[in-house]
TORBADO-567759 format. One record per residue: residue number from 1; x, y, z of N, C-alpha, C, O in turn. Coordinates in steps of 0.02 Angstrom, whole numbers, plus 50000, padded with zeros to 5 digits. Atoms other than C-alpha are relative to their C-alpha. Example, Ala and Ser with C-alpha at 12.3 -4.5 7.8 and 13.67 -1.06 7.14 Angstrom:
REC    k    npx    npy    npz   capx   capy   capz    cpx    cpy    cpz    opx    opy    opz
REC    1  50045  49941  50000  50615  49775  50390  50045  50060  50000  50097  50059  50033
REC    2  49958  49941  49997  50684  49947  50357  49961  50055  50037  49986  50110  50045
This chain:
REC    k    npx    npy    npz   capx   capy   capz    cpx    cpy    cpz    opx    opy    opz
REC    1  49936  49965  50001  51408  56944  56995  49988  50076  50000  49957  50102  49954
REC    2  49994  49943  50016  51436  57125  57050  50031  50039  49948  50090  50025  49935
REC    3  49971  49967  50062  51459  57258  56895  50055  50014  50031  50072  50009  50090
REC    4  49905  49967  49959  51642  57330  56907  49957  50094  49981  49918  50109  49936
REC    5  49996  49932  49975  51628  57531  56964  50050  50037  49996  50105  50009  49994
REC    6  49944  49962  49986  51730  57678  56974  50050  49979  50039  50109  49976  50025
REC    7  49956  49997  49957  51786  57641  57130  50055  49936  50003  50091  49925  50051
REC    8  49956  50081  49982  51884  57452  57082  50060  50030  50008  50083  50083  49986
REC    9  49942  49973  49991  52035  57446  57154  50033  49927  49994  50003  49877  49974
REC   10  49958  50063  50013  52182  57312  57156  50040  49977  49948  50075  50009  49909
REC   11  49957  50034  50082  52255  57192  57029  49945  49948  49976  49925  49898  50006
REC   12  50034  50065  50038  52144  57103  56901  50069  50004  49952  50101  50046  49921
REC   13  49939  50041  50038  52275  56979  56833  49962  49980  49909  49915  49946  49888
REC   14  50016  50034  50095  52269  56963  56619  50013  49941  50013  50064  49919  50038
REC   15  49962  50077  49985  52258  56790  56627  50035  49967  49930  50026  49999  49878
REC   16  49964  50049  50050  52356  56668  56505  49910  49967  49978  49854  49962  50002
REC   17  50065  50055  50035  52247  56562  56377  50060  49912  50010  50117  49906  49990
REC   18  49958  50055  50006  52324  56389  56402  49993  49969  49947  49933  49958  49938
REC   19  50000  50082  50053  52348  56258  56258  50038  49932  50024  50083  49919  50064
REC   20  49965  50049  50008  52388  56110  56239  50052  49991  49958  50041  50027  49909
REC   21  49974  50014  50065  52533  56049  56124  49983  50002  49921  50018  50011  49871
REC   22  50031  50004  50063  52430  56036  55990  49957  50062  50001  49909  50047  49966
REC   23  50041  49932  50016  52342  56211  55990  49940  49985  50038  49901  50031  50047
REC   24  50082  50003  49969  52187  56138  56081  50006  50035  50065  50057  50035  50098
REC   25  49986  49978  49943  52141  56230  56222  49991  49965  50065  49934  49941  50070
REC   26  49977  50036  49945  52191  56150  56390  49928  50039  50049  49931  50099  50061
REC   27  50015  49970  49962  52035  56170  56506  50012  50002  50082  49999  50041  50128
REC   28  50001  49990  49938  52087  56103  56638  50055  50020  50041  50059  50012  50102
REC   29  49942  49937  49969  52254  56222  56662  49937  50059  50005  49932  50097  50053
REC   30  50031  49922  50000  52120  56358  56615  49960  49984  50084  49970  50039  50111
REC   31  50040  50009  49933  52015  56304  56801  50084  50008  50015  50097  50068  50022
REC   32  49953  50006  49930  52194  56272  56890  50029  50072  49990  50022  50106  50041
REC   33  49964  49931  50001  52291  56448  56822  49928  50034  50034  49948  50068  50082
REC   34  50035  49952  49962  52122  56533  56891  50009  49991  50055  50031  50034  50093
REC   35  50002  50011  49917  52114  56463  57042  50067  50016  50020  50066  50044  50076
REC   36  49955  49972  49993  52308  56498  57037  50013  50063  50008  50055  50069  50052
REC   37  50007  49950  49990  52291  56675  57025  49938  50032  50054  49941  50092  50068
REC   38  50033  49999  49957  52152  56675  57144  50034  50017  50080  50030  50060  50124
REC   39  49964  50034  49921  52261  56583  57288  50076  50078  50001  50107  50095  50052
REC   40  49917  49938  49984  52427  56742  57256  49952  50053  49999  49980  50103  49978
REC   41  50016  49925  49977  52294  56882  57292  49970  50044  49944  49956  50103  49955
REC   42  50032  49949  50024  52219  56944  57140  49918  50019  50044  49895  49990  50093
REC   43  50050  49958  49972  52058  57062  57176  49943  49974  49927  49882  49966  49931
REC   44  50029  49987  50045  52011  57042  57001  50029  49945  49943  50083  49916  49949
REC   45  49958  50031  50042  52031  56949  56842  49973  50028  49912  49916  50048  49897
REC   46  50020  49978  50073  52039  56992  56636  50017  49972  49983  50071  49951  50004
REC   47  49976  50062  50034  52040  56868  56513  49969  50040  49930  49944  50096  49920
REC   48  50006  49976  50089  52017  56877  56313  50048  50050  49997  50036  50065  49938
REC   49  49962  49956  49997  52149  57011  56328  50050  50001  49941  50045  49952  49904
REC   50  49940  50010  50060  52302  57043  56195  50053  49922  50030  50057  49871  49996
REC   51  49954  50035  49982  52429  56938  56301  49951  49920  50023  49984  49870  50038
REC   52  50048  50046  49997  52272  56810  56327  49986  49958  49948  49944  49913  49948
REC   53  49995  50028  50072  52313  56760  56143  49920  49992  49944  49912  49963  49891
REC   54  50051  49997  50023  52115  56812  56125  49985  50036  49904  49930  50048  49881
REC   55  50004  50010  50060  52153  56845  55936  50003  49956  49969  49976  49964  49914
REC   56  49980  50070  50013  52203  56673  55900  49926  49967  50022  49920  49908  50004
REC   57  50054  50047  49975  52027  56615  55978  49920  50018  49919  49908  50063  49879
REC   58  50056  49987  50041  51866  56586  55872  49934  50052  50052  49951  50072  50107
REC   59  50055  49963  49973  51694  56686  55930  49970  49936  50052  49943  49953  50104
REC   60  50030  50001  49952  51643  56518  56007  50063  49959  50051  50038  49947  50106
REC   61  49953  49988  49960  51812  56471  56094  49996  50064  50038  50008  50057  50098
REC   62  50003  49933  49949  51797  56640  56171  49922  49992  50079  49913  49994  50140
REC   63  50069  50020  49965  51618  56603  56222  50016  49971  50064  50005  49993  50120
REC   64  50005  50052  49954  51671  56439  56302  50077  50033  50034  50060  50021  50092
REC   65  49966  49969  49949  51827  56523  56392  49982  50033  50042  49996  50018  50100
REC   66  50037  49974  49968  51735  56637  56451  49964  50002  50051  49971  50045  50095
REC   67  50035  50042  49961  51600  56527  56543  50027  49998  50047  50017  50020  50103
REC   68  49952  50036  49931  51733  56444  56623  50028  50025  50034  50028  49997  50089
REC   69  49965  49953  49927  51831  56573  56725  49960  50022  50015  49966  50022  50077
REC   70  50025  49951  49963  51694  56681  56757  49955  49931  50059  49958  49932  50120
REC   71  50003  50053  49933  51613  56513  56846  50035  49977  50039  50005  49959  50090
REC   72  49929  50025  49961  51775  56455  56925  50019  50030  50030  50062  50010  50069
REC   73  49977  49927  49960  51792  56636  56994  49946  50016  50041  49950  50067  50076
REC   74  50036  49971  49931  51655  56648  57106  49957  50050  49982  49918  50066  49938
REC   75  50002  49907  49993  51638  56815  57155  50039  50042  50004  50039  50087  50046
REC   76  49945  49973  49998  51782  56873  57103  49982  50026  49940  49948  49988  49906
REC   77  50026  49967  50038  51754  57002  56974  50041  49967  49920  50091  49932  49914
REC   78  49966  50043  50048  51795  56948  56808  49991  50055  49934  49935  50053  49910
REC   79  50008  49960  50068  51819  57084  56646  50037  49964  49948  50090  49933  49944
REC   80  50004  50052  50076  51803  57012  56481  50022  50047  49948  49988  50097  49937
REC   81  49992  49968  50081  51902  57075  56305  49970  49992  49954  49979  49943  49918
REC   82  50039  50013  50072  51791  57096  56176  50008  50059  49952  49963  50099  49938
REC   83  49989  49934  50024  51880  57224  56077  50003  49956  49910  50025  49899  49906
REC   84  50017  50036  50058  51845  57174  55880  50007  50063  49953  49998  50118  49979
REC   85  50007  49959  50050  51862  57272  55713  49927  50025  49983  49927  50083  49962
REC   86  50070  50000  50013  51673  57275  55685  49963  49992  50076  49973  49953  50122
REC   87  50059  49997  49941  51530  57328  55811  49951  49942  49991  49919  49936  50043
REC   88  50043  50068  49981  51421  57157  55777  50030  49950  50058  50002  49925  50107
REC   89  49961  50051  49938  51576  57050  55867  49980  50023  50057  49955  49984  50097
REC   90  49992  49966  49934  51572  57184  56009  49922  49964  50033  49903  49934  50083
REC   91  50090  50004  49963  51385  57160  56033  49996  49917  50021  49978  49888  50072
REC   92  50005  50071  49996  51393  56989  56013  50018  49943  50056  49982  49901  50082
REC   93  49959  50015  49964  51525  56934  56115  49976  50048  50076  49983  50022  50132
REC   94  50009  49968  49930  51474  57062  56256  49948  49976  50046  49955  49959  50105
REC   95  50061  50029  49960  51283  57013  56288  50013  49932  50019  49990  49908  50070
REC   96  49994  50086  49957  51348  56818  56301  50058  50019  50062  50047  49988  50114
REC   97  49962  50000  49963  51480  56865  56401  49964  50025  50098  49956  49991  50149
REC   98  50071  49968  49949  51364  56985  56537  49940  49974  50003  49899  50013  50027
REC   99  50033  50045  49996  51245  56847  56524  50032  49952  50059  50014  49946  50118
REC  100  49944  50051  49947  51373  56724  56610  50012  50046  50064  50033  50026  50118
REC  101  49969  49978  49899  51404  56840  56762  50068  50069  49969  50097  50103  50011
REC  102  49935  49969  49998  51548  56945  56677  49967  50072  50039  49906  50082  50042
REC  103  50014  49947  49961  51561  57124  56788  50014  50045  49933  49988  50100  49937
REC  104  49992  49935  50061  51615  57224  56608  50058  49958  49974  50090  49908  49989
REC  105  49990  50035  50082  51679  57202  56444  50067  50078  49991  50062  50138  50003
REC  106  49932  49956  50005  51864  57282  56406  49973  50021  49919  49924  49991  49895
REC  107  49990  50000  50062  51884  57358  56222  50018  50073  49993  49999  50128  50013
REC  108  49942  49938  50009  52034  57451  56145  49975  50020  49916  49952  49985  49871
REC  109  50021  49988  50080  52007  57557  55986  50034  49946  49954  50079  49907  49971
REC  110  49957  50028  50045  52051  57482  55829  50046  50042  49959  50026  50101  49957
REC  111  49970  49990  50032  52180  57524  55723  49987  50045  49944  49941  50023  49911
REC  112  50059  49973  50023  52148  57683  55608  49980  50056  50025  49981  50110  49995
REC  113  50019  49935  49958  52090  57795  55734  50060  50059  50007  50113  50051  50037
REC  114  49945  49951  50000  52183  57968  55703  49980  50068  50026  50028  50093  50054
REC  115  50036  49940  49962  52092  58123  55767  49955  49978  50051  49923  49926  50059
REC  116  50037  49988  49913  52017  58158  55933  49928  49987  49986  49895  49955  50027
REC  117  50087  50023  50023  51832  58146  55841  49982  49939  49983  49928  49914  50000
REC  118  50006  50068  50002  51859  57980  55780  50022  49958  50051  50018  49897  50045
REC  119  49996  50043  49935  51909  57923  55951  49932  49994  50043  49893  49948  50055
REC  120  50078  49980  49964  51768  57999  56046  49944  49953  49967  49907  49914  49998
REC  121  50065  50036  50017  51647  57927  55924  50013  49951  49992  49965  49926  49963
REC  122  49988  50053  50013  51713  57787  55909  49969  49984  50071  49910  50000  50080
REC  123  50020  50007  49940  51698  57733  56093  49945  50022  50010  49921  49985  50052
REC  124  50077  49984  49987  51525  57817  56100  49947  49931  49959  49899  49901  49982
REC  125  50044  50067  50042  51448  57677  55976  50042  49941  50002  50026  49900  49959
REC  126  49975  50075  49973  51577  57522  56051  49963  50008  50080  49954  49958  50115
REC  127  50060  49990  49935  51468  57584  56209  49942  49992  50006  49914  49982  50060
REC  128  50045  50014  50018  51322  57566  56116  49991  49925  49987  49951  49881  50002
REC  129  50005  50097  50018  51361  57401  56051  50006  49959  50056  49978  49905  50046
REC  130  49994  50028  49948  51402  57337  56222  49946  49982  50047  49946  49934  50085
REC  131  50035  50001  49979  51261  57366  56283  49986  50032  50061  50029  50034  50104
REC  132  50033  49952  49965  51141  57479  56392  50025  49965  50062  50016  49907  50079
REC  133  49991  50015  49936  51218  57491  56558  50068  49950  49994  50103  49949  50045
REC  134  49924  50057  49988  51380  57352  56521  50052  50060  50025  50068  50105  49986
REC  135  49934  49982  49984  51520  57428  56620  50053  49984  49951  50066  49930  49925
REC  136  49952  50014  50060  51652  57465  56502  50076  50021  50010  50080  50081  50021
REC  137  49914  49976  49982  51869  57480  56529  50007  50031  49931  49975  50007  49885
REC  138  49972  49972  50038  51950  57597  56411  50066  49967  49984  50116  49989  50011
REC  139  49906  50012  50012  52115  57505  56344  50024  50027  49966  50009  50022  49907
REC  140  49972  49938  50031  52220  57641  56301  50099  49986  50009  50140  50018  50042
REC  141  49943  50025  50039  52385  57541  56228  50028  50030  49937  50027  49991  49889
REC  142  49978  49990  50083  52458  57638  56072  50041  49954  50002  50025  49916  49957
REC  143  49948  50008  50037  52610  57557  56072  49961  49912  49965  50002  49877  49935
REC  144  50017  50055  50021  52501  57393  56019  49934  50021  49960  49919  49986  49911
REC  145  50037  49986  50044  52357  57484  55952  50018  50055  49919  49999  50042  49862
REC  146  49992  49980  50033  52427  57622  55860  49952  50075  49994  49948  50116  49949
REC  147  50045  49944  50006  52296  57749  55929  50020  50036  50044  50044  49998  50087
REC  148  49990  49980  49953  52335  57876  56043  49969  50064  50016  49964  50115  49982
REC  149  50052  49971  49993  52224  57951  56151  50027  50060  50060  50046  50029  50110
REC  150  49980  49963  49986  52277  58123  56234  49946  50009  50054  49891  49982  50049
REC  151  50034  50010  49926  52207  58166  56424  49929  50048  49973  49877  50029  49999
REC  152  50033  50012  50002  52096  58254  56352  49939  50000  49957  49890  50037  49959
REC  153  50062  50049  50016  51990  58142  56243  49997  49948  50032  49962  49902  50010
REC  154  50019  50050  49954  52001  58035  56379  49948  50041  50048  49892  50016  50060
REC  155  50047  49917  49962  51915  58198  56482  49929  49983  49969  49880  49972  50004
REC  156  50045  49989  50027  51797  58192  56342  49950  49935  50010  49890  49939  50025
REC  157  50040  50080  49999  51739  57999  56344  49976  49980  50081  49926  49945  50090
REC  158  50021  50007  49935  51735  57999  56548  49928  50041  50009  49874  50019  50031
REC  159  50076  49939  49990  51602  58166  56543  49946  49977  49951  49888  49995  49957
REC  160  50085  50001  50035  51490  58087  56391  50006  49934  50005  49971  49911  49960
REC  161  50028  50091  49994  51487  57899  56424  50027  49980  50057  50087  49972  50069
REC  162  50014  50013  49929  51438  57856  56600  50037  49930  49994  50084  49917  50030
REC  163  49998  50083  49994  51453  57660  56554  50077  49994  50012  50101  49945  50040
REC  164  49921  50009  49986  51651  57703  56553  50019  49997  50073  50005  50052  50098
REC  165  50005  50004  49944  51686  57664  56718  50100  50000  50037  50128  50027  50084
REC  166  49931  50013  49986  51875  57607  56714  50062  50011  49939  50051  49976  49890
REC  167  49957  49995  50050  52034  57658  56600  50062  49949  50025  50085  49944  50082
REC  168  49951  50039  49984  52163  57534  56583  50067  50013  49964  50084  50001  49907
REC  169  49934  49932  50020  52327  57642  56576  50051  49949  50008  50071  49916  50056
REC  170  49932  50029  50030  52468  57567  56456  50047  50061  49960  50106  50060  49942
REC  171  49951  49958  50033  52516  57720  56378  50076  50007  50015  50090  49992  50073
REC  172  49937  50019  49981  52708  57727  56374  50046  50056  49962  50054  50041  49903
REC  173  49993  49960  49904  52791  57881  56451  49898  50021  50003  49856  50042  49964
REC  174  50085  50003  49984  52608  57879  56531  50002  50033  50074  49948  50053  50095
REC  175  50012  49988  49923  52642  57930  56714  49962  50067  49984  49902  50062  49996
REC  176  50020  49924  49984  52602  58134  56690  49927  49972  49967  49887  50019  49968
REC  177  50056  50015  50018  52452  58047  56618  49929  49999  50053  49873  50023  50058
REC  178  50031  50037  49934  52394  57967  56767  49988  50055  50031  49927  50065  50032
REC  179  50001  49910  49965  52415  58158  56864  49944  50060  49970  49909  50101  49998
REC  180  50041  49948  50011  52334  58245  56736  49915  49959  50009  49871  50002  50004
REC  181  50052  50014  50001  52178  58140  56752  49975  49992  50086  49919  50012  50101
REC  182  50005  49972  49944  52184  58137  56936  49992  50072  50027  49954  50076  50076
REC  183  50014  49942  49991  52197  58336  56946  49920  50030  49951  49879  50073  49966
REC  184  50074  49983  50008  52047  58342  56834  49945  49977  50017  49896  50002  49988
REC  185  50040  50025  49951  51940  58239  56952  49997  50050  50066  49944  50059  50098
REC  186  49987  49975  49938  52001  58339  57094  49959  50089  49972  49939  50131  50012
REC  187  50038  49946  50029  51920  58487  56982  49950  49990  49983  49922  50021  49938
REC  188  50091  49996  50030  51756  58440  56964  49995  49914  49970  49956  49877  50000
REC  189  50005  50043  50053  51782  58283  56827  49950  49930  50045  49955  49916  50105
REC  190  50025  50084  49980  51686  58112  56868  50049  49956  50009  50077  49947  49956
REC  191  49954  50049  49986  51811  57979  56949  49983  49962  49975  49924  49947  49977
REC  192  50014  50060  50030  51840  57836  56847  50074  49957  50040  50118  49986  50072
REC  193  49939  50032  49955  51971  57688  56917  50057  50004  49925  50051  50013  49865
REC  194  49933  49990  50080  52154  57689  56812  50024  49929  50041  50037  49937  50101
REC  195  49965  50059  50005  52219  57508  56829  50049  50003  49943  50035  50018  49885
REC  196  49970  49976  50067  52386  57512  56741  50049  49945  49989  50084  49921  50033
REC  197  49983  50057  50038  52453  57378  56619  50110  49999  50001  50159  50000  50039
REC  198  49917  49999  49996  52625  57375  56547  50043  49927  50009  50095  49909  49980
REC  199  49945  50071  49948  52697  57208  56640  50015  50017  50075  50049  49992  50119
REC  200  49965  49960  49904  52713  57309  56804  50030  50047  49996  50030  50092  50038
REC  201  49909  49984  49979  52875  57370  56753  49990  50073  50024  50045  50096  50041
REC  202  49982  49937  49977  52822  57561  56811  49956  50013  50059  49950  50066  50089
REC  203  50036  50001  49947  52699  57487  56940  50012  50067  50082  49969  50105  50102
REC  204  49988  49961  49939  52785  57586  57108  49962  50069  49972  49916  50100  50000
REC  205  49997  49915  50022  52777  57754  57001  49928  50016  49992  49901  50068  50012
REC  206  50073  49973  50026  52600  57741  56934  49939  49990  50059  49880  50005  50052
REC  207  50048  49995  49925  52524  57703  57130  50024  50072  50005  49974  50109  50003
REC  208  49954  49960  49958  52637  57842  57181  49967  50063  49938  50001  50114  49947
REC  209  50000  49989  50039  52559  57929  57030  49908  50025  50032  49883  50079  50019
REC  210  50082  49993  50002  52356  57915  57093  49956  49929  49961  49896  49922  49951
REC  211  50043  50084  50048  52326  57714  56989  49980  49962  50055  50014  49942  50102
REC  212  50015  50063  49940  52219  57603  57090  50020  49946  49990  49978  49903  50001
REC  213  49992  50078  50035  52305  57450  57025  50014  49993  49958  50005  50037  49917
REC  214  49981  50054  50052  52371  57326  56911  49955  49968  49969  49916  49930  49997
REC  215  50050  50041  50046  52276  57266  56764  50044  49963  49943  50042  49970  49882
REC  216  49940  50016  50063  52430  57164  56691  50005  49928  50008  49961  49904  50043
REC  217  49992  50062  49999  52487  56988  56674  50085  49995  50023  50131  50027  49998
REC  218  49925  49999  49978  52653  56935  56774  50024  49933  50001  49968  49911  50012
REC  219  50011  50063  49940  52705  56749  56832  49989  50000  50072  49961  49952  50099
REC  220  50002  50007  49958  52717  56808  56989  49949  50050  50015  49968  50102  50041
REC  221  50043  49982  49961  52551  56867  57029  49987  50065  50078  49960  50119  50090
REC  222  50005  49981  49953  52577  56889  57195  50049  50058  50029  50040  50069  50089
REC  223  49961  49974  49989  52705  57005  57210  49987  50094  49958  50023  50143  49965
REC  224  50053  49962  50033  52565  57130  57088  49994  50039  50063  50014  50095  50079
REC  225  50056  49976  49940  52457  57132  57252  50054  50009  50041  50047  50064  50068
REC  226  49971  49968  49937  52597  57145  57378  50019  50094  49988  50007  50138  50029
REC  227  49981  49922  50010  52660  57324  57299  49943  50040  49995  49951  50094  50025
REC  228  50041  49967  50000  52491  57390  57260  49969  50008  50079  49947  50062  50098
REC  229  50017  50000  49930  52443  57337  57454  50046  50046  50035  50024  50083  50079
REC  230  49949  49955  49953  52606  57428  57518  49998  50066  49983  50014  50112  50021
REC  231  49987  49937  50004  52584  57568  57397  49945  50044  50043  49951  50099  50070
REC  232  50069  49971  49978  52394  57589  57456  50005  50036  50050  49983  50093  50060
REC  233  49984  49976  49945  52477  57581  57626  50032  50059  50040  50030  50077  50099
REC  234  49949  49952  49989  52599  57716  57606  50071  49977  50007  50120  50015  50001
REC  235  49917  50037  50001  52756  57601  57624  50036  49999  49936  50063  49951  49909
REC  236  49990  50025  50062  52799  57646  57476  50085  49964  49983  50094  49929  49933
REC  237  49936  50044  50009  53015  57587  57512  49970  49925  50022  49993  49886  49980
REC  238  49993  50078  50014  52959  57405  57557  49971  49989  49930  49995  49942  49899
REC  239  50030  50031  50052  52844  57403  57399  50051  50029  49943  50036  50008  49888
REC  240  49913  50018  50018  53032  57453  57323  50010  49960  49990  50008  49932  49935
REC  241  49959  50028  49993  53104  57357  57395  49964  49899  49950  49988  49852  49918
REC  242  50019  50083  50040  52991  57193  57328  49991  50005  49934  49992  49957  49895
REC  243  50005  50006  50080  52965  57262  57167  50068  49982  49971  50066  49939  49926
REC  244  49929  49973  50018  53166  57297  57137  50007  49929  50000  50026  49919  49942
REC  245  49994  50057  49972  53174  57103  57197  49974  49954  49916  50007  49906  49896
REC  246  50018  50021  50046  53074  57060  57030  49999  50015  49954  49966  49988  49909
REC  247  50019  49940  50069  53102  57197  56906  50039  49941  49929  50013  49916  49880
REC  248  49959  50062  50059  53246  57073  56800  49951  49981  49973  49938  50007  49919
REC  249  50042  50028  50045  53095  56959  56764  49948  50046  49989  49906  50016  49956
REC  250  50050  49977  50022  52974  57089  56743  50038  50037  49937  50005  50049  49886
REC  251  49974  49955  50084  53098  57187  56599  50014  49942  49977  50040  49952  49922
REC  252  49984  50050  50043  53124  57009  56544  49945  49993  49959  49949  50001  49898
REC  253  50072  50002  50020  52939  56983  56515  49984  50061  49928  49948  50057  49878
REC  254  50024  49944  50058  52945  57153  56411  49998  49982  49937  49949  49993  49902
REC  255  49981  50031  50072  53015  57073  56254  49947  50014  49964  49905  49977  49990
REC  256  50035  50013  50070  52899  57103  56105  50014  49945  49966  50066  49931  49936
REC  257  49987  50065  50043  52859  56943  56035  50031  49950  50032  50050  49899  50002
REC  258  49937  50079  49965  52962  56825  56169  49944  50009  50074  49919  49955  50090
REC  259  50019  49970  49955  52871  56907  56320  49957  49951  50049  49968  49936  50108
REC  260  50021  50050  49941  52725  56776  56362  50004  49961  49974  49949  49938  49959
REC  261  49995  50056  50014  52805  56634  56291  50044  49974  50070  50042  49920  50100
REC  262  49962  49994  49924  52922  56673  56448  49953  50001  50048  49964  49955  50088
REC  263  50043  50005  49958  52774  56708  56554  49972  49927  50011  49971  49894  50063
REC  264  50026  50057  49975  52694  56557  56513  50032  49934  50011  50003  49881  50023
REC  265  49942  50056  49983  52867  56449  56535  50002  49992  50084  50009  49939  50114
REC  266  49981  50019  49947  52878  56486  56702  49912  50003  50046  49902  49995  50106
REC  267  50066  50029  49971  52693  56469  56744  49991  49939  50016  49969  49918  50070
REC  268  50007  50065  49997  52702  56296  56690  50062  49989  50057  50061  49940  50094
REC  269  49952  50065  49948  52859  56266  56803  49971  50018  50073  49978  49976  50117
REC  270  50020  49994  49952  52779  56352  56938  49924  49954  50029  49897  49957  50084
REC  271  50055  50036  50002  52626  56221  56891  49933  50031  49998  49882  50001  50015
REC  272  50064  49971  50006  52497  56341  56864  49966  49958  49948  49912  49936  49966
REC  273  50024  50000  50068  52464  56279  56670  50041  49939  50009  50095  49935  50039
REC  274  49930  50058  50019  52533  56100  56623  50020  50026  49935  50041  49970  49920
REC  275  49971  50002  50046  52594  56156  56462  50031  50096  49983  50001  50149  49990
REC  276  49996  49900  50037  52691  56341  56387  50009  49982  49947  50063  49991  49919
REC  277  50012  50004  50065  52618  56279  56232  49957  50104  49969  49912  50133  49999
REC  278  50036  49948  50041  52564  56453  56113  49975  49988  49954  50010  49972  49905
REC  279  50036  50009  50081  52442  56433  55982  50025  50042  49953  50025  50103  49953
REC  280  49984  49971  50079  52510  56455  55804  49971  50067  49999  49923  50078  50037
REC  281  49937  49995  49998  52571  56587  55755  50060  49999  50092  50063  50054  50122
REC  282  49944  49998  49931  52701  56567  55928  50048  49952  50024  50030  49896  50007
REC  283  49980  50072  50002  52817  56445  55979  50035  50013  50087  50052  50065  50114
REC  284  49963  50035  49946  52890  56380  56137  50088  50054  50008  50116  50075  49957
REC  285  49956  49946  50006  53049  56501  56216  50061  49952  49961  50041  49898  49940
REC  286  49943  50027  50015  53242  56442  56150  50044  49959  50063  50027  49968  50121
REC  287  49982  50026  49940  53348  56342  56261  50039  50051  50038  50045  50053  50099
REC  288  49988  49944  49967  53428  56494  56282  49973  50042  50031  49990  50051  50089
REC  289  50078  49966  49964  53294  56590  56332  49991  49979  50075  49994  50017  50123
REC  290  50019  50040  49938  53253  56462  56471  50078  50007  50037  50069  50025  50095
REC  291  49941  50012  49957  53452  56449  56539  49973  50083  50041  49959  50088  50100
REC  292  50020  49923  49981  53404  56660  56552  49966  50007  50074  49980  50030  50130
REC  293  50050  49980  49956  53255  56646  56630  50000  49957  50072  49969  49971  50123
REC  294  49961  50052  49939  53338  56493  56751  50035  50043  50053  50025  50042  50114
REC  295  49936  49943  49983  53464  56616  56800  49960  50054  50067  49968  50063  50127
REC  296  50061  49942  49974  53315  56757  56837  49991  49977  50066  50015  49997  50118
REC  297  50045  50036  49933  53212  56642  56957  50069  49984  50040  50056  50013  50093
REC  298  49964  50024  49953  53365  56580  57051  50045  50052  50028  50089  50042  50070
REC  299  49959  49933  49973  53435  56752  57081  49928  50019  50024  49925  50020  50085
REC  300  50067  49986  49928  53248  56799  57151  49992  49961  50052  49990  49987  50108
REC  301  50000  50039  49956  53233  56654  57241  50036  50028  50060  50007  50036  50114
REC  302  49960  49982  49954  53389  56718  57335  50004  50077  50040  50021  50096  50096
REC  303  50035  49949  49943  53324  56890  57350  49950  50034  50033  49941  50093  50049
REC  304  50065  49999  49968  53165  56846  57423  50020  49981  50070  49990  49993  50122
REC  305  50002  50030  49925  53247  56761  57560  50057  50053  50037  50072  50046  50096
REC  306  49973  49925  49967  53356  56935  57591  49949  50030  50019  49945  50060  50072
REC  307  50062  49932  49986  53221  57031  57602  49961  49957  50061  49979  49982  50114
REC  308  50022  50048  49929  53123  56894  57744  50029  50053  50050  50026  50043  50111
């Protein structure tokens, strides 16, 4: 497996962790949702992630997830979350992981981090622990971490740790983000890739912005890669026009706390996953919820086949 580089571009899809009913994990949704996201066009894939329910997993559940997509994926690049309170997990979890084939190892500060010095160094010794040479993504989420990292101690972590290769931009308002780190490349800085999270929902703006891509989790996959392909292209009104087509379920998806119980409802009806079981703590959406999200899909349905 090739390492991941500055230059990745595209959508690596956060994948879902499947369960079963009973909290066990389902492997053989985990092979069909890959190969599912495979077949709608991702470039890329990230698993162990927040929305990957990779807190809920043990060290060797992670292990054995792990294995399994990055074999089931080919040569399709595969970045692994191993973001942990303690630098032993990091290490731990990283060398098995980059053993198996992974191309790099995601990890967001922890919680805690309040000055620009304890960011920096922080990330200088989760770089260490990762290991010499592991390609490493920056996940730079406050509104889920609680850290927030200003352009530039992101400046600072691109110029002293090479191994950083990719930032994965959730900040939220984040666009002038995206600009200012693009204009300081265009001044000298070392290019790193910005894949940017979120759910999509500001996808058009943050191509249109200088982001090579989507590093998020959607149901609909494929509709990731069509806007990032149109924005690449310069079209940027059709990749409008298809985003605008899906935004409902992508601000549906936003929910805190409901978000991928919805994602993974309509995975399963779309048959990616047989089950939108969530491991404890999580539960299954409301029946209301589902009439909602009924509603959603059957009003896209209808303006997918406008847009044709």
């Amino acid at each position: 497996m090739a390492l991941l580089t500055e230059d990745a571009r595209g959508v690596f899809v956060i994948s879902v962790t499947p369960f079963h009913p009973d909290g066990s994990i389902d492997v053989e949704s985990l092979d069909r949702v890959t190969d599912f996201y495979i077949e709608k066009g991702a470039t890329g894939l990230t698993i162990l992630g927040m929305m990957g329910e990779a807190p809920k997993l043990t060290q060797a559940e992670s292990r054995a997830v792990a294995e399994r997509v990055i074999a089931r994926a080919g040569n399709l690049p595969v970045v692994v979350g191993v973001s942990a309170p303690g630098l032993a997990a990091i290490t731990e979890l990283s060398a098995a992981v980059m053993d198996m084939g992974a191309a790099g190892v995601m990890i967001a500060p922890p919680g805690g981090l309040r000055t620009d010095a304890q960011i920096t160094g922080y990330y200088a010794q989760a770089c260490a622990a990762a290991g010499d040479g592991v390609p490493v993504v920056v996940q730079d989420f406050p509104l889920a971490t609680g850290v927030s990292m200003d352009v530039s101690v992101l400046n600072r972590i691109v110029a002293d740790l090479p191994q950083v290769v990719m930032l994965k931009h959730e900040d939220w308002p984040g666009l002038p983000k995206i600009t200012a780190l693009r204009r300081a490349e265009a001044a000298g800085q070392r290019r790193i890739s910005v894949l940017c999270g979120n759910g999509g929902i500001f996808l058009p703006e943050e191509m249109g912005r200088g982001a090579d891509g989507a590093m998020t989790g959607f149901a609909f996959p494929e509709m990731l890669r069509q806007v990032v392909d149109l924005c690449a292209a310069g079209d940027m009104d059709r990749a409008q026009d298809i985003f605008d087509a899906y935004l409902p379920l992508v601000r549906y998806e936003q929910q805190p706390g409901a978000g991928l119980a919805v994602r993974k409802y309509v995975l399963a009806k779309r048959g990616a996953i047989a089950s939108a079981a969530l491991r404890h703590p999580g539960a299954l959406p409301a029946p209301e919820t589902v009439a909602e999200v009924e509603r959603l899909l059957a009003r896209l349905d209808t303006r997918l086949k406008e847009l044709d």
